[in-house]
C-alpha positions in Angstrom: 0.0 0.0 0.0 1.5 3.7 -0.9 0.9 4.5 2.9 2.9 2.0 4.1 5.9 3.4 1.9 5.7 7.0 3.6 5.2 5.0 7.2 8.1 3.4 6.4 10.1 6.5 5.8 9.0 7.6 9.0 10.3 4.6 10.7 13.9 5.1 8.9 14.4 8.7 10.1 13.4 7.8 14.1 16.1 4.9 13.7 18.6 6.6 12.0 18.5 9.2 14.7 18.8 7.0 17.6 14.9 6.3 18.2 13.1 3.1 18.8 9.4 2.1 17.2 7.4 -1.1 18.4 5.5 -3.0 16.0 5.6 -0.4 13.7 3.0 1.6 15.5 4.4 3.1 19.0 7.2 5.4 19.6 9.5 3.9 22.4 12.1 6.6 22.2 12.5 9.6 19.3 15.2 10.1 17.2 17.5 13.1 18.0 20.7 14.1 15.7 23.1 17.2 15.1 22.6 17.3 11.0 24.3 20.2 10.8 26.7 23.4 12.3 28.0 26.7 11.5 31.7 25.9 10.6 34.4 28.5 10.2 36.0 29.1 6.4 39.2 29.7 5.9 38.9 33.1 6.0 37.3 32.8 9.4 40.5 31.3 10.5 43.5 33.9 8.6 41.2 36.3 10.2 41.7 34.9 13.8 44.9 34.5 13.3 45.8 38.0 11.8 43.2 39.6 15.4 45.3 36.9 17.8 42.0 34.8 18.5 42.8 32.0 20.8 43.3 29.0 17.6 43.9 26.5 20.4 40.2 26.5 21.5 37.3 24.5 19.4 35.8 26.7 16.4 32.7 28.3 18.4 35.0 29.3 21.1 36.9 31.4 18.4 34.3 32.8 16.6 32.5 33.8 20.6 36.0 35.5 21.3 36.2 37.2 17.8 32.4 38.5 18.5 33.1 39.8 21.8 36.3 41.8 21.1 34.6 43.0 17.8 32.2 45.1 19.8 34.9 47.3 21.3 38.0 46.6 19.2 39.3 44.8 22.0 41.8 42.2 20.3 45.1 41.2 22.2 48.7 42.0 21.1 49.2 38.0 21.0 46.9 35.5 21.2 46.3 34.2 24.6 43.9 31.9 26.4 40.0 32.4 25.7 38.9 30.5 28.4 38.4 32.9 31.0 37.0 35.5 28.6 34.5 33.6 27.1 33.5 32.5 30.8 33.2 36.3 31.5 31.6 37.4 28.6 28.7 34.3 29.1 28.5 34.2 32.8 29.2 37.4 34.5 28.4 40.1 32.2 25.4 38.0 30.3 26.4 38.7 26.8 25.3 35.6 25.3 25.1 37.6 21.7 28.8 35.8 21.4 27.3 33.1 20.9 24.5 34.2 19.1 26.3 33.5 15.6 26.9 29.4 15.9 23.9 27.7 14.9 23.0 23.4 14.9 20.2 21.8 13.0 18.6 18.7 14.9 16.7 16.5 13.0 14.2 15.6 15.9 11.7 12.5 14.5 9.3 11.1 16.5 7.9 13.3 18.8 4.5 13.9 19.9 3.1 16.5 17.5 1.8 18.1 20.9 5.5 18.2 21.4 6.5 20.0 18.1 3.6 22.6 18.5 5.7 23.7 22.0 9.3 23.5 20.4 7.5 25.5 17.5 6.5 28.1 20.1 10.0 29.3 20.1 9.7 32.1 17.6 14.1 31.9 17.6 13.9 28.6 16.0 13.6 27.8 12.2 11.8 24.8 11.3 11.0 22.5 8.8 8.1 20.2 9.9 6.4 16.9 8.7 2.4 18.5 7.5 0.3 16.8 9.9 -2.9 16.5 8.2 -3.9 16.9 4.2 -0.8 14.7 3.0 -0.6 10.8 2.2 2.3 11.0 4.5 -0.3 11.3 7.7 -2.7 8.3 6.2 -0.7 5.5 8.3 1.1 7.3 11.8 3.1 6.0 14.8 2.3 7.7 18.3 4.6 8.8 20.7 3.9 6.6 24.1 5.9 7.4 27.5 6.1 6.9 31.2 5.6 4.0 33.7 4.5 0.2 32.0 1.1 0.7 33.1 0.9 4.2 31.8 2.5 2.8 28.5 -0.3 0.4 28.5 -3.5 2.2 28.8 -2.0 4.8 26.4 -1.6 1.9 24.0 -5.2 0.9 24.3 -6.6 4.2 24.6 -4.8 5.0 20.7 -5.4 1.3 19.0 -9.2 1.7 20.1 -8.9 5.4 18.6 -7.1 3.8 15.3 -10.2 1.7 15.3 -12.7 4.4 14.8 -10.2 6.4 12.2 -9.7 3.4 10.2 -13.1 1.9 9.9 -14.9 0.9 6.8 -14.7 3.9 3.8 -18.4 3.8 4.3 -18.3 5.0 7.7 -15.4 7.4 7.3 -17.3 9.3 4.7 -20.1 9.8 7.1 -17.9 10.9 10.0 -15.8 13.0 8.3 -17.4 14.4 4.7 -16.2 14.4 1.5 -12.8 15.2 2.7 -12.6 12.5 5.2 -8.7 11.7 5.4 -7.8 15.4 6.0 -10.3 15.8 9.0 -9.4 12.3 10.1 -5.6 13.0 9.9 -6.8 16.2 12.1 -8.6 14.7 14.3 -6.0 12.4 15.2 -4.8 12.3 18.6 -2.0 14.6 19.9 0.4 11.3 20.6 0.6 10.8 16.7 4.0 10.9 15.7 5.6 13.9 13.7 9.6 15.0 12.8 10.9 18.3 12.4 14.1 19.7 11.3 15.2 22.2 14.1 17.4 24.9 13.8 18.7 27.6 16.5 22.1 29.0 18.1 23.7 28.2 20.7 22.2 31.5 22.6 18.8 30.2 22.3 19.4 26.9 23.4 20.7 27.5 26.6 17.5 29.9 26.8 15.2 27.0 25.8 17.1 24.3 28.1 16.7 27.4 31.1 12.6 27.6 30.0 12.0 24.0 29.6 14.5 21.6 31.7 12.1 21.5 34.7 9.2 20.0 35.8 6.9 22.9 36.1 5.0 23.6 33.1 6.8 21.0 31.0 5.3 17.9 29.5 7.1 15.0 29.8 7.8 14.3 26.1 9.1 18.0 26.3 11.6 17.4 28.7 13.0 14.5 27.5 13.6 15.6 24.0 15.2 18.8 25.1 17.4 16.8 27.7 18.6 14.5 24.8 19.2 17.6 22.5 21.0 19.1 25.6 23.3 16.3 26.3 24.4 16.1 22.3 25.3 20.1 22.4 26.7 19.6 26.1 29.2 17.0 24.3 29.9 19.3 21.4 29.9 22.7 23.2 30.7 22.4 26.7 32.1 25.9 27.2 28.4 27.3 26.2 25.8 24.4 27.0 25.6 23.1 30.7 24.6 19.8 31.5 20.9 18.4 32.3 21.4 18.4 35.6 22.5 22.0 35.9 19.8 23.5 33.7 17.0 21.7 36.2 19.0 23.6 39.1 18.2 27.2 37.6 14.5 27.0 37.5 13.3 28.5 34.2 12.9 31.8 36.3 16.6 32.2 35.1 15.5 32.9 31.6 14.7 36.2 33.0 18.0 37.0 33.4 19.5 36.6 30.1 
């Protein structure tokens, strides 16, 4: 069936990123991958050289370094170590706009579309989303479950007897749903379906987003643990810029205020 090809698809993007789907129908655990970065060029790099930029740190530390100095001319005689700086410059005085030019693309498949509308809230972000209702790629969907077995459980029952009503004889669809029955069926799916998005920001607004949404008040559980998994990938990659989990959930997202 032509459904089953874009299901499929689906399928091949959560894996790819890491995710895990049961019986082709449940979402166990979305996908979540780096795709791309902001890289230097080479005349990025003469550049930091010719200003004395610190060439011993990674790439986003030099380009943070360049970008704070630029604002006041403030370039060293000889390169010397960033480290301290950069803490200054992020920490202290709050002047995340350093940081503000180094952006990475997740490709985030899986999630709760629920999920995506919040992460889609964030007017910072750029992103490129599965169309979650008048497409053929909709017809067939997974659905995000989560938390404890038994919660797992009734979740699964409450969506297969939900599947049962969506995918009933053509007969009955038409009379639910009107002439245009897959596109008000598709929307009238539940909020657990499954959906990806491509998911773009800088490093500024991810340590915002990780301050706003690591934390149990007013966060959904799916919520959480996507932006803890998307934490601990730019944690890896950008230490000197992203905190860990654990330290985001210490601020309280009252923090965001302050930067």
């Amino acid at each position: 069936m032509e459904e089953s090809r874009y299901l499929e698809r689906l399928i091949k993007l959560i894996e790819k990123t890491g995710g895990e789907v049961e019986d082709s129908f449940f979402v166990l655990k979305p996908g979540c991958s780096i795709i791309a970065k902001t890289e230097v060029t080479p005349t990025g790099e003469e550049l930091f050289r010719l200003m004395n930029i610190d060439l011993a740190r990674a790439g986003y530390e030099q380009l943070a370094e360049f970008t704070g100095r630029m604002t006041y001319l403030a370039f060293p005689e000889q390169p010397k170590d960033s480290r301290e700086y950069n803490r200054r410059m992020t920490e202290e005085h709050q002047h995340l706009s350093v940081i503000s030019s180094y952006s990475v693309t997740f490709v985030l498949a899986g999630i709760a579309i629920e999920t995506s509308h919040e992460l889609c809230a964030h007017g910072e972000a750029k992103v490129g989303r599965l169309t979650s209702s008048k497409t053929k790629a909709m017809d067939r969907t997974l659905y995000r479950v989560l938390g404890t077995d038994e919660e797992v459980a009734s979740q699964k029952k409450f969506i297969r007897e939900f599947m049962s009503f969506k995918y009933g004889s053509e007969s009955e669809a038409k009379v639910r749903n009107g002439s245009r029955g897959t596109e008000f069926a598709n929307m009238l799916n539940v909020g657990m379906k499954a959906t990806a998005l491509n998911y773009t920001m800088n490093l500024k607004d991810y340590h915002k987003l990780f301050i706003g949404r690591l934390g149990e008040q007013g966060n959904e559980t799916d919520l959480q643990i996507i932006c803890s998994m998307m934490c601990e990938q730019l944690h890896e990659r950008f230490p000197a810029m992203i905190k860990t989990v654990s330290e985001y959930y210490a601020m309280n997202n009252g923090e965001k205020y302050k930067v």
